[in-house]
N, C-alpha and C positions, 0 to 999 in steps of 0.2 A: 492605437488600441492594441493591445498585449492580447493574443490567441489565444483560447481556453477550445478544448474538444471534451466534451464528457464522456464519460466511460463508464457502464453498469461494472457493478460489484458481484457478483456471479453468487447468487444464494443473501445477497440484500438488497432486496427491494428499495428498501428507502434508504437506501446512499447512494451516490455521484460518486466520483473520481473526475477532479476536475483536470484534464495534462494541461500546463502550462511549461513554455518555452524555458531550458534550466536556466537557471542563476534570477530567475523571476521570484524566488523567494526566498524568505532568510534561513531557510533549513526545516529539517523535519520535527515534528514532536506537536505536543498541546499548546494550546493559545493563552497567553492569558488577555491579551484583547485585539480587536478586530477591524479595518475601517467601517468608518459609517454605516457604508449600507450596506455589510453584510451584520454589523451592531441591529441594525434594522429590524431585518429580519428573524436573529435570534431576539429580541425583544418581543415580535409578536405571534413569535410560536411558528412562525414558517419554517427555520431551522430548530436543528434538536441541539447540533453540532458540527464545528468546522474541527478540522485538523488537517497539519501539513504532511507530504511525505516531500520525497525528494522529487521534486519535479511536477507537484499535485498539490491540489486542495479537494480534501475529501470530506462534503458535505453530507448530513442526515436529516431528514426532515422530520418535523413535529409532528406530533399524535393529528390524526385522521386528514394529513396533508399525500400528495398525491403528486409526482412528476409529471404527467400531462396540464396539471394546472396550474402549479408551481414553479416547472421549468423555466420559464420565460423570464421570469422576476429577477429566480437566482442568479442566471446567466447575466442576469445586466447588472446585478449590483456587484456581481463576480469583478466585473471589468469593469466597472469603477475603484473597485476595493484594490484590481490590480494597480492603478494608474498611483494609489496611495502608497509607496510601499514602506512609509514610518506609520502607518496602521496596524502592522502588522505587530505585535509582541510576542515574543514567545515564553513561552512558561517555564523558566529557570530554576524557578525553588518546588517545581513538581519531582517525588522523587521516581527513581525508575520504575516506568508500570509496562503493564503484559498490554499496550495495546497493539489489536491486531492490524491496524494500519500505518503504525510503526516497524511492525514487524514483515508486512509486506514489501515497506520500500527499503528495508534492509534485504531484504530476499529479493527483489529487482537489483540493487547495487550489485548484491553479489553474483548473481547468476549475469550479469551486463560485464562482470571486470573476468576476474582469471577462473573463475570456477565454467563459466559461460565458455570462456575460450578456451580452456581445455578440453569439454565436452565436443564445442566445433571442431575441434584440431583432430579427433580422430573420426571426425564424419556425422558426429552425433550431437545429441540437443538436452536440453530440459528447459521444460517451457514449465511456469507459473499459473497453475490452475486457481486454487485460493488460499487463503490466511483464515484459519476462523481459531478463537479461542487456543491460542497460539498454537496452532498444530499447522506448518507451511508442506503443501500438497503441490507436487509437482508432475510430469507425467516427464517420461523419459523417451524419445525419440531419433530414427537415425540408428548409427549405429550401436548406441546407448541400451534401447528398447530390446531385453534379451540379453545383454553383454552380462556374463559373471561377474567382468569389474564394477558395473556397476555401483552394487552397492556400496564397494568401496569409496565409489567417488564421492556418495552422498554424502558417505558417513563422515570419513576422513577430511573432505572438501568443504561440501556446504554445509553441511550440517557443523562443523566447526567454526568454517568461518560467522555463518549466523551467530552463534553462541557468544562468540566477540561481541557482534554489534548489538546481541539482543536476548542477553542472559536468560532470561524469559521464557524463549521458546522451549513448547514441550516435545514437540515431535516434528520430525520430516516424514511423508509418505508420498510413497510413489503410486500414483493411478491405477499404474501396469499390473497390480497384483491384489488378492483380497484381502492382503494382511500390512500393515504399517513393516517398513521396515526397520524404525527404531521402538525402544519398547517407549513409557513413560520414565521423565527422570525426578 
C-alpha cells in the first residue's frame, strides 16, 4: 500500500492535499480520468475534484460534503486509485489555465531547488504560506525576514522563475509587510 498523509489547504476548507511518496504519479496538472474508485466518488457527488501537483493529489469535495464524514471513504479509494496507476490520465488537450494548485506545486519545486537554496545559504528561508487566485504568498524568514535584498530575491528569483513554470501567476507577496511586493501584471 503506497502512503498518502493529508494535508489542509490553509483558507480551503473543502480540499485535501493528498502527499504521496514522488514518482507515485504521472505528473501535475487536470485529469481527464481517474481509477475506479476515485471515478466513484466523483460520480456520486462526494468529490467536486481531483487534480495532480507534484508529489500530491488534491482533492475537493462536493456541495454539502464534510471531511469528518467523508474522510474515511476518500482515503481508501485514494489507495486503491494509488495501487492503479494506468487510471490515472492526464489532460493533454487542456490548454494552459491559472489553476492555483498548479501553481502551488510550481512554487513548492521552485522554492525546494535553487531559489530555496540560496535563501538557506545565507541563513534565511521562505516558507509557502498559500496560492489563491494566482497570487503565491510566501513569508520570509532567518536571515531573509528584514534583508534589503530581499526583494530582490523574490523578484528577480522566484518570482521569475514561477513565471516560466506558470505564465499565469499574478503576484508574489510577502507576509512580512502590508503591501504586495509585486504590483499586478
Amino acid at each position: 500500500m503506497i502512503p498518502v498523509h493529508p494535508q489542509q489547504m490553509p483558507g480551503r476548507p473543502d480540499r485535501l492535499r493528498w502527499l504521496v511518496p514522488a514518482g507515485t504519479l504521472p505528473g501535475a496538472g487536470p485529469l481527464a480520468g481517474v481509477p475506479a474508485p476515485l471515478a466513484a466518488l466523483l460520480a456520486d457527488g462526494t468529490l467536486a475534484q481531483i487534480t495532480l501537483e507534484s508529489g500530491a493529489v488534491v482533492t475537493r469535495l462536493g456541495a454539502d460534503r464534510t471531511w469528518p464524514r467523508e474522510g474515511a471513504r476518500v482515503r481508501t479509494a485514494l489507495h486503491a486509485a494509488l495501487g492503479d496507476p494506468e487510471g490515472w490520465v492526464r489532460d493533454t488537450g487542456t490548454a494552459a489555465c491559472d489553476d492555483d494548485a498548479q501553481l502551488y506545486a510550481a512554487a513548492q519545486e521552485v522554492l525546494a531547488g535553487q531559489v530555496g537554496d540560496f535563501a538557506r545559504s545565507h541563513g534565511g528561508s521562505i516558507d509557502l504560506v498559500d496560492v489563491r487566485d494566482g497570487i503565491v504568498t510566501v513569508r520570509l524568514g532567518g536571515t531573509c525576514h528584514g534583508c534589503p535584498a530581499s526583494w530582490f530575491t523574490l523578484h528577480q528569483r522566484l518570482e521569475r522563475r514561477l513565471r516560466r513554470l506558470h505564465p499565469a501567476l499574478r503576484e508574489v507577496r510577502n507576509t512580512g509587510g502590508p503591501m504586495s511586493l509585486f504590483g499586478r501584471r
